[in-house]
Structure formats: C-alpha cells, structure tokens
N, C-alpha and C positions, 0 to 999 in steps of 0.2 A: 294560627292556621297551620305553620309547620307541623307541630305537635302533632294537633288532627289529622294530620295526612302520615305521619309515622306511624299515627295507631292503628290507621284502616290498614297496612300493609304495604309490602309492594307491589302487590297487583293494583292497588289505586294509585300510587304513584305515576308506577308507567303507565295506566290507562288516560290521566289525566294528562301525559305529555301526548301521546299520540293524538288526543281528541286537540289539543291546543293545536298541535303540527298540521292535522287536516284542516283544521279550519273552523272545528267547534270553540263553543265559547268557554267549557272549563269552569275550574276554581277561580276564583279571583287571585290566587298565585300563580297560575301560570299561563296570565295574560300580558301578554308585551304593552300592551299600553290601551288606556282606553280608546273606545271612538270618538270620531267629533275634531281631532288637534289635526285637522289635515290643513296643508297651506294651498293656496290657488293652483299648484302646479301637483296637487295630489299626492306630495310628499310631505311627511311632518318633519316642522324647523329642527335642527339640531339642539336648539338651546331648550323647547319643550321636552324632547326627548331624554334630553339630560337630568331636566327636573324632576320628569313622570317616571323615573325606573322601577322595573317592581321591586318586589320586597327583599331583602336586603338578603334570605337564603339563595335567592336566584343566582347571585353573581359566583362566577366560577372559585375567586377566592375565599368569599364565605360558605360555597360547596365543598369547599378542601376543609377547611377550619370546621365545618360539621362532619365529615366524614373522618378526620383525626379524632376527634371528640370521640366519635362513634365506635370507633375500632379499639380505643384507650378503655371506654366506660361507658359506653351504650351500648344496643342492642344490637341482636343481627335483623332484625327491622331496622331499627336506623339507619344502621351501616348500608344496608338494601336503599332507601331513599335516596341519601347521599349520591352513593353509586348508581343507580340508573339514571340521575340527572346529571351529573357528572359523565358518563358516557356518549348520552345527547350531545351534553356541551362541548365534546371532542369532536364531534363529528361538524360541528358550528366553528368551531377552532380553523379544521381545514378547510371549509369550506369559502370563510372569510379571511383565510391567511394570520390566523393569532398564532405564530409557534409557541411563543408563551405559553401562553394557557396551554393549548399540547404540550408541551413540557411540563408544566407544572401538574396536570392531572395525571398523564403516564408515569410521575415522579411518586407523585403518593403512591397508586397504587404496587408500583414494582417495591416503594420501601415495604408497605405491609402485604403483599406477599413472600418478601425473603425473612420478616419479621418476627425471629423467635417466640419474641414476647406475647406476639396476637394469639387471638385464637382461633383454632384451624378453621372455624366457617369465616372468618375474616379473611386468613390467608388463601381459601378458597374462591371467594364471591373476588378478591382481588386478582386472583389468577385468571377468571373468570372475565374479569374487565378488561385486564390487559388482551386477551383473544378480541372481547368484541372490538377495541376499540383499534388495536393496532394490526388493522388487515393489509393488505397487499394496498389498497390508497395509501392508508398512513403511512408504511414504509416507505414507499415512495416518495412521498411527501417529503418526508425527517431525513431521507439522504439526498435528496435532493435541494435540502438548503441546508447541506454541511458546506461549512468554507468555515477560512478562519478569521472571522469579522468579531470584532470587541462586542462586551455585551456578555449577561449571564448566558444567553442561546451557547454562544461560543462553546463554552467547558459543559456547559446541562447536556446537551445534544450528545456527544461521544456516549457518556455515560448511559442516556435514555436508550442508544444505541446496543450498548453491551448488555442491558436488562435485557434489551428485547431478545438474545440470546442468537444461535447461528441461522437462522431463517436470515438475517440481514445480511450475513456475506454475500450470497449473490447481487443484490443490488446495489452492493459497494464496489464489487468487482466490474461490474456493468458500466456507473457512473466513472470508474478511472479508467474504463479502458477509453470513453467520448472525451474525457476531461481536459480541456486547453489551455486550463490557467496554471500555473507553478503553485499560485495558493492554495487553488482548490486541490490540487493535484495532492498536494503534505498534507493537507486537512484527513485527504481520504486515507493516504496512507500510513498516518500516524493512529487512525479510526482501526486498520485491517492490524496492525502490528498488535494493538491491544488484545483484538481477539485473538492472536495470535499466540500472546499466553494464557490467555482462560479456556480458549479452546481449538487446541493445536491442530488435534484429528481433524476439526469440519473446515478450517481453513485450508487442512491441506488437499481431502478432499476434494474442496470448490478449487482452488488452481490446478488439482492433476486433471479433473474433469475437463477444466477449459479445451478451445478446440485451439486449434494452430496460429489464428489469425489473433484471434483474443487477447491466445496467450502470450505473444510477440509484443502484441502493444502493449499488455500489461508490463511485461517485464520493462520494455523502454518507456516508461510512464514510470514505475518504479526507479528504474534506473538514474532515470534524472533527477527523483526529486533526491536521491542517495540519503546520508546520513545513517545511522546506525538502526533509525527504524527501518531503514529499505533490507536489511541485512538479510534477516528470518526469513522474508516474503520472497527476494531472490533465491536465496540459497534452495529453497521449495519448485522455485522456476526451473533451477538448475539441476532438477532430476524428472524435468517431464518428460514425457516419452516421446516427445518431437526435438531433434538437434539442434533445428534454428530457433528452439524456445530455450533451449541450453543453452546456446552460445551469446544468444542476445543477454539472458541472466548470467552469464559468466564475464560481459563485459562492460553489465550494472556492477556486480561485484568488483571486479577491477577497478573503474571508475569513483567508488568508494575508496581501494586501498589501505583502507585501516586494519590494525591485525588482526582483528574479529573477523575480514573477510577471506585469510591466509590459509583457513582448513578448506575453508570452500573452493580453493583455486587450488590448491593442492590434489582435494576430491577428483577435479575435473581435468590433471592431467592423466587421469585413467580412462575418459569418454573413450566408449567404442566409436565414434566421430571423429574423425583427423581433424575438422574443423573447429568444434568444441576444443578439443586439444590444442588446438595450432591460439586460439582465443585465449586459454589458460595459460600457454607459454611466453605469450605475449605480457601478458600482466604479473607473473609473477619473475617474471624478472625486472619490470618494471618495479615493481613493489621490495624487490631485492628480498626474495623468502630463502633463506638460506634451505629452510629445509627441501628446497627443491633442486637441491647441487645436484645429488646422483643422478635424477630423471633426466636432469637438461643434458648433464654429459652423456647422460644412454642415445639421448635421442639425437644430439650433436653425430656420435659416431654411427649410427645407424649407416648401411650401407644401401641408399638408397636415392636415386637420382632422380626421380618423376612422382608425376601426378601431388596428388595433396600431402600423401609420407614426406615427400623431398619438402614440401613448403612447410612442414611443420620443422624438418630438419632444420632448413635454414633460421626456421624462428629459434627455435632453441640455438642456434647459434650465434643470434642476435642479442638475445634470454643474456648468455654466458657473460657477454660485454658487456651487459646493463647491471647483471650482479658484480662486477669487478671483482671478482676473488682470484688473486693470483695463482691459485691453484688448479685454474683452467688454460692457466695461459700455454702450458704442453699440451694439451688438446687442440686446443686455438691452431698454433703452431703448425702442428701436423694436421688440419684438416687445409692449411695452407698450399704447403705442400705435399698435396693430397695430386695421385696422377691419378685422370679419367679418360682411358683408351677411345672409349667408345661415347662416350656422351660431355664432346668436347665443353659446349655452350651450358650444359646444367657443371661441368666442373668450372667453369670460368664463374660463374654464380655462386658457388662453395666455397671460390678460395676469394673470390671481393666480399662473401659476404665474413670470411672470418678475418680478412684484414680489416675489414669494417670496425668488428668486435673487440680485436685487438687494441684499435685508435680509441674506441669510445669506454673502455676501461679506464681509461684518463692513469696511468701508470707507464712510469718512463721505460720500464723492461718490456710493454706490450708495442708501446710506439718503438722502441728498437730492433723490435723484430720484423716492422713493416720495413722498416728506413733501410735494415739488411737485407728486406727481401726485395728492394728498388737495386740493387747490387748482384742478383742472383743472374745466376748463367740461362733459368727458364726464365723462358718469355714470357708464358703462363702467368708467373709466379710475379715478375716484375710487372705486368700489366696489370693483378686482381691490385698489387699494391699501389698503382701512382693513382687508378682510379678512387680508391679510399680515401686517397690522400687527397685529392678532386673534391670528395664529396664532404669530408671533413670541412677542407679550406671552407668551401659553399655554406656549408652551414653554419661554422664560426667565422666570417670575413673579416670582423677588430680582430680576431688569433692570428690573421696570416695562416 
C-alpha cells in the first residue's frame, strides 16, 4: 500500500490525510483503527489500541527512516510522501505534547536541508517543511520547554533551536525576561550565547531593540545567572541606549569579575552617565584592573564637590583602596588633606573617604598615614581619620 500511494503522488497523499482528519473513511492506511473496539464508556481500552496500530509507515519513527531512505536513494515522490505525513505528525506532536517526535522530525529535516550531499529538491521540499511545521506555535512550544532536565530533549532542543535560525531570538528573550527558576534561567542563557556566535548582528539587534523595562530585567536575569556565557549578552546590554540598562549590565559584568569582563568595565568608565561610570568604578577596583590606575586617579582629583560627579569622585577614591597600589598612596594622602572653604560637609566626605582607602589598602605606609593624621593640628583631618578608623574597627571586630 505504501508503494501504491508513492506512485499516485503527493497530491494523493495529502488528500488522503485530510479526508482521514475530516472524518472520511480513506485508504486503509490512514485509518487509526477500525470500528467496532469501543468499550462501554465509549473509549477504546488501551491495550486494543496497542494491538490495532496501523501499518507500520505510519509511525513517526518509520516516517523518518522512509524519508532518509528517500532523500539518500528515492524519489522526490517519495521524499514528498514521507514529508507531508511527517508534517501532519508535528502538528499531533504539539498538540499531544510529544517533543520527541518534534525533535526528531525538525531534526531530519534541518539535517537535509543544510545537507550538501542531497539534492536541491530535497534540500528544498525540507526547507519547505521546516516553514510549515515550525510556525510561531511551534516556537513557542520548543522554548517554552527549554530547561535543563536529563534526557536526549535536553542537548536536541538548543540545537533544534539554532536550526530554526534568528526568528527564535525574540522568544528567548521574552521567556528570560518572566523566567524565575535559576535553571531555567542558564538553559535560556546558554541557548541566546550560542546564537550569539553564529549570529551576532540579529542578537544584537533583538537586545538594542528591547524597550527599558525588558531590558533591565534582562540584563539582571543575565546577571545572575553569570558565568562566561552571560559575558557577550551583557557586554551588548552595556551599550543600550538607556543608562539604567547600562548600568544594570555593568554590574552583571562586575558581578562576573573574570578578566574576560575587564575591557567591558574598562569601556564603561567612559559612559556619558555618571551613574554607569560611578557602577564601572565600583567593580574595577574591586576586580583590581590595573589598567584602570590612570582614570581612577583622574577621577580621584577631579575638582568637584556635588551632585553624581562628586559620588563618582568618591567611588574612585574608594576604586584606589581596593586596588592597593602604592603608587596612589600620594594621591590618597593629599586628597586628605585636601582644604574645602566653601563646601565643608562634602570636604569632610573626601577626606573620610580617603582615609577610608588608605586603611583598606591593607599596607602599613597607607595605615601610617591615617595614625599621623589622628596627630594633625586640623581638626578636619583628625576627625575624617578616627572616623575610618571607627569604621575599620566595625567591620573587622577579631582585628581590634
């Protein structure tokens, strides 16, 4: 009967499923089962069902094993047969939740359309397939039970993904911006980092696009789940054209810390955003990037007492302590005693926060400058320092 129904074509193919799907009676292959095996409650037993299956092309795995066949050493009839029942049966796939079999049928046809070997009406009729079967359901469907649960699904699924080529980014970016599990969260973000190198331009794209809200969550969705895939996806965050989408990806990136994320923090202490900036000064001195000595010292002496300038000021003079290099410690020093005529309470702020810097250098020449300046004739200068030394004690209390 297969045979027979190869030689009519595919127009009897597909006629013969549609007539089955309405309700007509069909070939005798493409009837789910005879009449008659009903049980009192008007469902047939399971165990009849099992017995009665039709014939043995129907089932999706001997649909795949004839459509290899087909595309190997058959016809493009054949290969037509195959495929329109194979089609149907993806849409039966999502209907009754098989991702398998949807995997498995989206997996043949993406191999033989990237498939040198075929021949072009194969690799056509399977490009062909892929459009009808993976529409705007399907994707839905396939990223909406991405996680990372054992099982062939697990590793098939990214992959099915990446075939289906950048139409999927947006509804990966969609699903991690809702996404509340930490599992789910890496699944998705290890999924966008992939396309991330096959296809750079449309992922960047889909994140510059994002709108503000999106892209906030995304970045702190990224953020969290870190590791070296969050890397690319941030560092793309951290040039959107909203600040607080910057700054948030600037303190994913920090939050990483590894020195794959040092140019990207570096990048960002040029933000036209004192806030961005003030975020990047923050982490790379935490992260102790050397190459960021000259900017912290610029920004250190900058003369400027208020607003978000001065609070970036101060970070970088926090920045300075956290890198310990002694080669700030003259800097340190003189923003100590540093006199501020007119803006007493932000200069009492400059010189605790550079005795601060001085203590937390952990360097016995930065602590002997604070101890000298507990000694100084300015009151100023003795008060930024017994307060450091306050806040020291407080946070180390076994140091003394």
């Amino acid at each position: 009967q297969a045979e027979g129904v190869a030689a009519a074509g595919p127009g009897a193919g597909r006629a013969a499923v549609e007539e089955a799907a309405a309700g007509g009676a069909g070939p005798s292959w493409t009837r789910p089962a005879e009449a008659g095996a009903v049980s009192g409650t008007g469902q047939e037993p399971l165990a009849s069902l099992a017995a009665r299956k039709g014939p043995r092309e129907q089932s999706v795995q001997a649909l795949i094993e004839r459509l290899e066949q087909e595309a190997t050493s058959g016809t493009p009839v054949g290969y037509e047969w195959a495929a329109a029942r194979l089609e149907a049966a993806a849409g039966q796939a999502i209907a009754t939740d098989r991702l398998g079999e949807l995997l498995a049928i989206l997996g043949s046809f993406l191999r033989h359309r990237q498939g040198e070997g075929h021949k072009p009406a194969v690799r056509e009729r399977a490009a062909q397939a892929i459009q009808t079967i993976a529409g705007e359901e399907a994707v839905a469907y396939l990223v909406g039970h991405l996680d990372p649960g054992t099982g062939p699904s697990a590793e098939e699924l990214p992959a099915v993904l990446l075939g289906l080529g950048p139409r999927v980014i947006p509804p990966l970016l969609d699903r991690l911006t809702l996404a509340d599990q930490a599992e789910v969260r890496a699944a998705l973000v290890a999924t966008l980092a992939r396309f991330l190198e096959v296809a750079p331009a449309e992922v960047t794209r889909a994140l510059q696009q994002t709108e503000r809200e999106q892209a906030v969550s995304l970045a702190a969705s990224v953020g969290a789940v870190g590791g070296e895939a969050s890397v690319g996806l941030l560092a793309l965050l951290a040039r959107h054209r909203d600040a607080t989408v910057r700054r948030e990806a600037v303190r994913g990136l920090g939050g990483i810390g590894t020195p794959s994320v040092h140019r990207y923090l570096m990048l960002a202490l040029r933000d036209p955003d004192p806030a961005v900036m003030e975020a990047a000064v923050v982490f790379v001195g935490t992260a102790r990037v050397k190459l960021a000595m000259p900017t912290l010292l610029r920004l250190a002496g900058q003369r400027v007492l208020a607003g978000q300038p001065f609070a970036v000021r101060k970070a970088a003079v926090a920045a300075l302590g956290a890198m310990g290099d002694p080669g700030s410690i003259a800097t340190l020093t003189g923003l100590l005693y540093t006199r501020t005529w007119f803006k007493r309470a932000a200069g009492d702020e400059l010189r605790q926060a550079a005795a601060l810097a001085l203590l937390s250098m952990g360097r016995p020449e930065g602590r002997q400058v604070v101890e000298d300046g507990m000694r100084s004739r300015r009151g100023d200068v003795r008060r930024a320092c017994q307060a450091a030394l306050g806040k020291q004690a407080e946070a180390t209390p076994g140091q003394g």
